[in-house]
C-alpha positions as CSV (number, residue, x, y, z in Angstrom):
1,X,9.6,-4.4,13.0
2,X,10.6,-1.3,14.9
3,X,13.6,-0.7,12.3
4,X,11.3,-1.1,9.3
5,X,8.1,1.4,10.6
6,X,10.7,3.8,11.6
7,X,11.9,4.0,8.4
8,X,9.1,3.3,6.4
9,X,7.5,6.4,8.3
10,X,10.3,8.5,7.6
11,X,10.0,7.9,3.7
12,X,5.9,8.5,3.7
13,X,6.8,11.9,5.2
14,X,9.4,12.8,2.6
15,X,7.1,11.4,-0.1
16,X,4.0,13.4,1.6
17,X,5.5,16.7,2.8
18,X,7.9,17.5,-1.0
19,X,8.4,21.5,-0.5
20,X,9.8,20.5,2.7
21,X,12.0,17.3,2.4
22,X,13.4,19.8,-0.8
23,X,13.9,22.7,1.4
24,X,15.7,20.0,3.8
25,X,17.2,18.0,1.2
26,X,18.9,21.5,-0.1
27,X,20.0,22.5,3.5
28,X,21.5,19.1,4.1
29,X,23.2,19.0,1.2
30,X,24.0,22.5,0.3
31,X,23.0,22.4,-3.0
32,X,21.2,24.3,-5.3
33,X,18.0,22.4,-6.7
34,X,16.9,22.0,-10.5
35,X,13.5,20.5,-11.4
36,X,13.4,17.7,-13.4
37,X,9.9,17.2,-15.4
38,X,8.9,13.5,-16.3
39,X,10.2,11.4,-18.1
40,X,14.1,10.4,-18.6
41,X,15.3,13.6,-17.6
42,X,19.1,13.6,-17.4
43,X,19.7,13.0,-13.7
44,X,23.1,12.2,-13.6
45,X,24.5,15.1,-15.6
46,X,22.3,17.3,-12.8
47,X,24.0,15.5,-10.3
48,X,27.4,15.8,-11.6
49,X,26.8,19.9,-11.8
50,X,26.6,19.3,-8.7
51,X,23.0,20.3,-8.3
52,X,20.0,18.5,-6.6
53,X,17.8,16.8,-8.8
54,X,14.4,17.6,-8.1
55,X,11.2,15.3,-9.8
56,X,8.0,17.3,-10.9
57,X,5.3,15.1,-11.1
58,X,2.1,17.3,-10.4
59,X,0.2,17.4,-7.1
60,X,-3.1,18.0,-5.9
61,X,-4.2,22.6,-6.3
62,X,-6.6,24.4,-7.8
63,X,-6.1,25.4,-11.2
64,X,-6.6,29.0,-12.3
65,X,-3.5,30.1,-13.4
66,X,-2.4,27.9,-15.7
67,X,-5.8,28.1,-17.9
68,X,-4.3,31.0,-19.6
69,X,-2.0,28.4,-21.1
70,X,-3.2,25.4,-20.9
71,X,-6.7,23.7,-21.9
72,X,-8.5,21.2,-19.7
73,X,-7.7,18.4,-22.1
74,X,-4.3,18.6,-21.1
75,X,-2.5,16.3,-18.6
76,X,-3.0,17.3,-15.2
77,X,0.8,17.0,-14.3
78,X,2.0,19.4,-16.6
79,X,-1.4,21.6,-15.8
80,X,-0.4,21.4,-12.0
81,X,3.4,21.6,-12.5
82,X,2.3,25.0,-15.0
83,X,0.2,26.5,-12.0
84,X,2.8,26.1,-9.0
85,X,5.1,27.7,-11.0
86,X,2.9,30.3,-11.6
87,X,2.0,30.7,-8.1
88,X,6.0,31.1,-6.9
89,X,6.1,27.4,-5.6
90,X,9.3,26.4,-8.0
91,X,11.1,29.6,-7.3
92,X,13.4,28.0,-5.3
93,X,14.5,26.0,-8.4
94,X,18.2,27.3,-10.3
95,X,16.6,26.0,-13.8
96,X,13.8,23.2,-14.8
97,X,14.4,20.8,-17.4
98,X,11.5,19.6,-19.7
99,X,11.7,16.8,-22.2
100,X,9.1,17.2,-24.8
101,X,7.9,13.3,-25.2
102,X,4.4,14.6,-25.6
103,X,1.9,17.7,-27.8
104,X,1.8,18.6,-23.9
105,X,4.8,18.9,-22.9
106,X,6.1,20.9,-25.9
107,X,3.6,23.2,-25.1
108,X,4.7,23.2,-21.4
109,X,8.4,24.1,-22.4
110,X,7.4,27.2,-24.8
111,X,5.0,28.7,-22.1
112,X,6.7,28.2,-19.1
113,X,9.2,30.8,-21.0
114,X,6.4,33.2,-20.4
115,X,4.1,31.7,-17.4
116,X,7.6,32.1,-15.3
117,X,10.4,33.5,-16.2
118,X,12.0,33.8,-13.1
119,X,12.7,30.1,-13.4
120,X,14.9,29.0,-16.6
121,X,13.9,25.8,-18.4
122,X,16.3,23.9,-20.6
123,X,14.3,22.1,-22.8
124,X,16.2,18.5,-24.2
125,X,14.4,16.7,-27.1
126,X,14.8,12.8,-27.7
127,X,15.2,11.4,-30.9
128,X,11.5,9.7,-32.8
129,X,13.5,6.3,-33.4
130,X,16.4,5.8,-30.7
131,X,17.3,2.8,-32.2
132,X,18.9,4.2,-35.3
133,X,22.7,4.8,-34.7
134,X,21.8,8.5,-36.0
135,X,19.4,8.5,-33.3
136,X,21.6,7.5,-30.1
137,X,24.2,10.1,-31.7
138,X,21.3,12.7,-31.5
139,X,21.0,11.8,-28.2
140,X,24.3,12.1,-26.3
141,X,24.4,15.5,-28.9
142,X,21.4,16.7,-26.8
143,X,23.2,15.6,-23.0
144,X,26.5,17.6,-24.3
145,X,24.6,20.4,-24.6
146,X,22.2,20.2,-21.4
147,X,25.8,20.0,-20.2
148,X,26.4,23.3,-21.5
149,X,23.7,25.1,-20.4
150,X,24.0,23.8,-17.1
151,X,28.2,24.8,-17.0
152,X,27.3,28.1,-18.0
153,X,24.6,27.8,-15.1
154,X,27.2,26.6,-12.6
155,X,30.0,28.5,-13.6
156,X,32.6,25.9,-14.0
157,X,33.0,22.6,-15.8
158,X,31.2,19.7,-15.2
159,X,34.3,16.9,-15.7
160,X,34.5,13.6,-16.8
161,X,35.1,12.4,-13.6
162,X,32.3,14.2,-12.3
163,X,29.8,12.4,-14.6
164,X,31.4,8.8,-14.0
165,X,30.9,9.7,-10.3
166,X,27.2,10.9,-10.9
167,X,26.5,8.2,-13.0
168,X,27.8,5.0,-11.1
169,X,25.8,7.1,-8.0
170,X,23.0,6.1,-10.1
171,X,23.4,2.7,-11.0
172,X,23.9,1.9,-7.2
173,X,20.5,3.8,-6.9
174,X,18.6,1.8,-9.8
175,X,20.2,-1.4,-8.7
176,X,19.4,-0.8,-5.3
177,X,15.5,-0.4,-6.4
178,X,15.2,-3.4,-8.2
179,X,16.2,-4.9,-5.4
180,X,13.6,-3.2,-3.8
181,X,10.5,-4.1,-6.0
182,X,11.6,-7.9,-5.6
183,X,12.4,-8.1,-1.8
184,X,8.8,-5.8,-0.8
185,X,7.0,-8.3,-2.9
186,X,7.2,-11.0,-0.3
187,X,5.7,-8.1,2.4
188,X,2.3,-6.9,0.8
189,X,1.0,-6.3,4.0
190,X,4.3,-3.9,5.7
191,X,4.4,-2.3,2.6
192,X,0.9,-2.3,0.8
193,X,0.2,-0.4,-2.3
194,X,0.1,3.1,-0.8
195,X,2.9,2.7,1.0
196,X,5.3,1.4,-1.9
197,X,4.3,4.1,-3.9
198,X,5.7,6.8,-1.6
199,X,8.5,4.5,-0.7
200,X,9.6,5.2,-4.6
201,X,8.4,8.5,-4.7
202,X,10.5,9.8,-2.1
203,X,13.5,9.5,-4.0
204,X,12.3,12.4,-6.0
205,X,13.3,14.8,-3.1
206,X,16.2,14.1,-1.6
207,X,20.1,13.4,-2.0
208,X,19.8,10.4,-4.7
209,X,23.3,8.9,-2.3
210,X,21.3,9.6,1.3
211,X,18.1,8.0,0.0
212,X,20.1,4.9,-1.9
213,X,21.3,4.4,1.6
214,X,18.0,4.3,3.5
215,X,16.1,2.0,1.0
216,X,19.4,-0.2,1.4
217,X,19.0,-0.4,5.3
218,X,15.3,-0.6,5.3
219,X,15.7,-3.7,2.5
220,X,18.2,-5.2,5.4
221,X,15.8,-4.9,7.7
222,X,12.8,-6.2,5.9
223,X,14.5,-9.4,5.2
224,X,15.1,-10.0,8.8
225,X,10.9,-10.4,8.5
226,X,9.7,-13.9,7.9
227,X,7.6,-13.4,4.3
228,X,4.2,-12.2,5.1
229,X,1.0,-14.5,4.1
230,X,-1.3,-12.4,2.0
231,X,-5.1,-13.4,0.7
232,X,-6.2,-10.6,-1.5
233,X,-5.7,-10.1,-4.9
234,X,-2.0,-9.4,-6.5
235,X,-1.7,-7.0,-9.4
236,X,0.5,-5.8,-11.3
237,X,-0.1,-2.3,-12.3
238,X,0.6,0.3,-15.2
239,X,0.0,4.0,-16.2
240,X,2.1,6.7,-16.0
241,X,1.6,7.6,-12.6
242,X,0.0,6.1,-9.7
243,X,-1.5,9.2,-8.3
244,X,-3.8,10.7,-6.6
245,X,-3.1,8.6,-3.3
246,X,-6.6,8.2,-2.7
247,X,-6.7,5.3,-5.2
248,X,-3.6,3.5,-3.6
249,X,-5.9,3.6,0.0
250,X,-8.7,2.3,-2.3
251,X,-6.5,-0.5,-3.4
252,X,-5.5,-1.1,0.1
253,X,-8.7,-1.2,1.8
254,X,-9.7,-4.0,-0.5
255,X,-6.8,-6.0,-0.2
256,X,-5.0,-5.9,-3.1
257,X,-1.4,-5.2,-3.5
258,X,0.8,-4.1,-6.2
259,X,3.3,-6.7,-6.4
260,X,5.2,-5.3,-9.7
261,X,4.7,-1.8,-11.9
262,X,5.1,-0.7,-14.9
263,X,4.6,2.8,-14.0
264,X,6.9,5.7,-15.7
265,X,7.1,7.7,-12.6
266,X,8.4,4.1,-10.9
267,X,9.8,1.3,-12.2
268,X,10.2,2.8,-15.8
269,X,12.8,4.7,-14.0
270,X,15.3,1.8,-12.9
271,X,14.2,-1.2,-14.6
272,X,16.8,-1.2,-17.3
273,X,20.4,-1.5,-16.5
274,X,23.2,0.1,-17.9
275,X,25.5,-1.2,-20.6
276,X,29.1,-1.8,-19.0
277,X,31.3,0.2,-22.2
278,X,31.0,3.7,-23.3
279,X,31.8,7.0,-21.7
280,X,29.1,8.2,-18.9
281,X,26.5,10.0,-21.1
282,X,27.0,7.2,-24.2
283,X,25.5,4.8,-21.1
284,X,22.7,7.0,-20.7
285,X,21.9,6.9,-24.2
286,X,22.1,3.5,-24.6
287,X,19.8,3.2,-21.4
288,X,17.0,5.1,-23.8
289,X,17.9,2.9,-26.4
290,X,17.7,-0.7,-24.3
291,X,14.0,0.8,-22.8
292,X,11.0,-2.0,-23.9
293,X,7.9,-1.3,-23.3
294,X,7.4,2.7,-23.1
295,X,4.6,4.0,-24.8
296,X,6.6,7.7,-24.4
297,X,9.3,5.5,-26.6
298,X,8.8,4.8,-30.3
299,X,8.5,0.4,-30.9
300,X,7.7,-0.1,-33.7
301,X,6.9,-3.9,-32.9
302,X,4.4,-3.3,-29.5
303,X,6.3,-5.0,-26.9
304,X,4.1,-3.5,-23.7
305,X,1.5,-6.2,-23.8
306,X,4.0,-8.9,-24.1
307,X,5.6,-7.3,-21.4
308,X,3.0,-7.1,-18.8
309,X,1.6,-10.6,-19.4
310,X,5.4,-12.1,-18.7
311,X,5.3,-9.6,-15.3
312,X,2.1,-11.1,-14.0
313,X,3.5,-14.7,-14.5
314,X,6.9,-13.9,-13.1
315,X,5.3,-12.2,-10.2
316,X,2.5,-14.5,-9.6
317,X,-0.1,-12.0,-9.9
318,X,-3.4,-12.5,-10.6
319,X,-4.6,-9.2,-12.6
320,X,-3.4,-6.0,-14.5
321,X,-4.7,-2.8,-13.4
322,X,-4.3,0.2,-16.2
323,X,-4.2,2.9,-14.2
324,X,-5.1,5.4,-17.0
325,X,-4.2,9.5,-16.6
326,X,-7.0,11.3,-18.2
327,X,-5.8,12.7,-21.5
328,X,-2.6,10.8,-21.6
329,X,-2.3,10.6,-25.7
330,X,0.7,8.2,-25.4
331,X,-0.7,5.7,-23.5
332,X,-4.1,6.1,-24.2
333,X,-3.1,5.3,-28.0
334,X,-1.2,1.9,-27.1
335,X,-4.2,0.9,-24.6
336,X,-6.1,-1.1,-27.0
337,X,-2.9,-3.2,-28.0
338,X,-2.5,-3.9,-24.4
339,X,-5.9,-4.8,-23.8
340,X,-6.2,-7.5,-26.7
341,X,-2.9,-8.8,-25.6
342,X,-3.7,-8.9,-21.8
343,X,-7.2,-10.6,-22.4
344,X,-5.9,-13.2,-25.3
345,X,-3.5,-14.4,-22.3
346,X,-6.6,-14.9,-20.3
347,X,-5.8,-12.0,-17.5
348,X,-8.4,-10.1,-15.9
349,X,-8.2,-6.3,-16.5
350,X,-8.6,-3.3,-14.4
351,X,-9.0,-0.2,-16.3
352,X,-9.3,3.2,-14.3
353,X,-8.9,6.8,-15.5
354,X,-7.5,9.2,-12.9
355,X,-7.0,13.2,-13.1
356,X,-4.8,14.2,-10.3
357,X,-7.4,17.4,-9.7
358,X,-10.3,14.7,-9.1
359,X,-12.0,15.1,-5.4
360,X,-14.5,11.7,-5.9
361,X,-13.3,8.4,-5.7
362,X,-16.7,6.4,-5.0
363,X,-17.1,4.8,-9.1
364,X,-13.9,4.0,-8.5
365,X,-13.5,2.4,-5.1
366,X,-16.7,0.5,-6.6
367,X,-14.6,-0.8,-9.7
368,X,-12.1,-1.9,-7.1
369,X,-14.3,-3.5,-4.7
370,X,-15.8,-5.3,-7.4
371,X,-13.1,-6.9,-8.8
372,X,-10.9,-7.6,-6.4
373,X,-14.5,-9.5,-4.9
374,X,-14.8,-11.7,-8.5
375,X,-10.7,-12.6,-8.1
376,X,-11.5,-13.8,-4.3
């Protein structure tokens, strides 16, 4: 048990203290760092310049700043990510790299040209429909020339070699988390919904090869553990970001653990495997192209709902919980197929909108309470 708190502990802090485990991360590795805005940013190619990846999911400030750009009815990720770049927070940051999935996060790519210039963005766009063969050629167009901009950025060329290496770095990562996500299931106490979260989270800031190694030795040493007996409630949990971490402690304090996600800043990440042919950045592609179940990804057949309701049967759970960012057009648009799907499979729902600037949590620890009491 020692092992497993020591390194358990050593994770939360990462996960908790970012501008620091980057700073560290950078020292350690003597690399440059490059922020990586959500979602299916280009990693490996990143990696492979041999640059740190950095994730920017938001945090918890004050907004002031980024009003002059931004409305309140926009995410609060990209509002947040917007104002510590504004206030100097990124500046350690070579370049940033924003996907524009979202009416948001186009917006976010033209004005951080202006809200801070002292930081470069590179901007990729995906293709509507993926799944067209014109569409996965768009694609591996748009990594060739992140590629580009991020040679001219280094200097040199980023090689062939250099990608296979980057990439297969990643697969060990991604194969090593689904690991993860199955072996934690059996310890919801050890690692309860808070502390799974920052357990994934971590792996935002630091050396994707150091951290792939310390979720490897702290996956040894949990199955050394006899499987933990649990008698709260089991959920399984979707949204695109399971933030702030007050809500985690409210799920904690009432006994219920996450025992599978769907959420884009976890699981969306690694779930899908790679296909075994094609050159390095044809894999990524493809990666995009095998993704079910992303409301940030055009289906035309809704396969989310589906999805969930086969995850809370695989997992044994006993509930979804939607854990809804405010003004979240993507996912608030496929919420109501969910729903009807969810509830025509007779599973309880949990629905709970979250702002990442929000200070009270007492209507929703009352949600919580509540139904974690009627699944008892």
């Amino acid at each position: 048990m020692t092992e497993v708190k020591k390194l358990i502990d050593r994770l939360e802090e990462a996960a908790l203290n970012p501008a620091k485990t980057i700073s560290e991360s950078m020292k350690q590795t003597r690399k440059k760092a490059i922020g990586c805005f959500p979602i299916y940013t280009p990693e490996e190619i990143v990696y492979a310049a041999g640059y740190l990846p950095v994730g920017m999911w938001g945090g918890k400030t004050d907004i002031s700043l980024a009003d002059r750009y931004l409305q309140r009815f926009c995410c609060s990720i990209m509002r947040t990510n917007l104002e510590l770049g504004m206030k100097g927070t990124y500046n350690l940051l070579r370049a940033v790299i924003i996907p524009t999935f979202c009416d948001t996060l186009k917006c976010v790519c033209e004005n951080w040209k202006v809200a801070v210039p002292q930081v470069p963005v590179i901007p990729i766009v995906y293709p509507q429909n993926r799944l067209l063969d014109a569409g996965f050629r768009y694609m591996i167009d748009e990594f060739e020339r992140v590629r580009k901009i991020l040679e001219e950025l280094k200097g040199s060329a980023i090689t062939e070699e250099d990608l296979k290496q980057a990439f297969a770095l990643y697969e060990k990562y991604r194969k090593t988390m689904r690991n993860f996500v199955e072996v934690v299931k059996d310890y919801p106490v050890t690692v309860n919904a808070r502390t799974r979260h920052l357990i994934i989270k971590a792996g935002y800031f630091m050396d994707k090869k150091i951290y792939t190694e310390i979720i490897r030795s702290l996956i040894d040493a949990l199955k050394k553990m006899p499987p933990e007996k649990f008698d709260g409630v089991k959920i399984v949990a979707t949204g695109l970001i399971g933030e702030p971490i007050e809500l985690l402690d409210i799920f904690a304090e009432n006994n219920v653990a996450v025992v599978a996600d769907d959420f884009a800043q976890e699981s969306r990440q690694f779930r899908t495997p790679a296909r075994r042919k094609g050159s390095p950045l044809e894999k990524m592609a493809y990666r995009v192209v095998d993704q079910r179940g992303c409301t940030f990804l055009y289906e035309e057949q809704k396969t989310k709902g589906s999805m969930l309701v086969d995850m809370v049967k695989k997992n044994n759970a006993q509930a979804v919980a939607v854990v809804m960012m405010k003004f979240c057009d993507p996912e608030e648009f496929d919420y109501p197929i969910i729903k009807e799907e969810i509830e025509a499979a007779g599973i309880p729902l949990l629905y709970l909108e979250i702002d990442l600037q929000m200070d009270s949590f007492e209507q929703i620890r009352t949600r919580v309470q509540s139904f974690a009491e009627m699944l008892c």
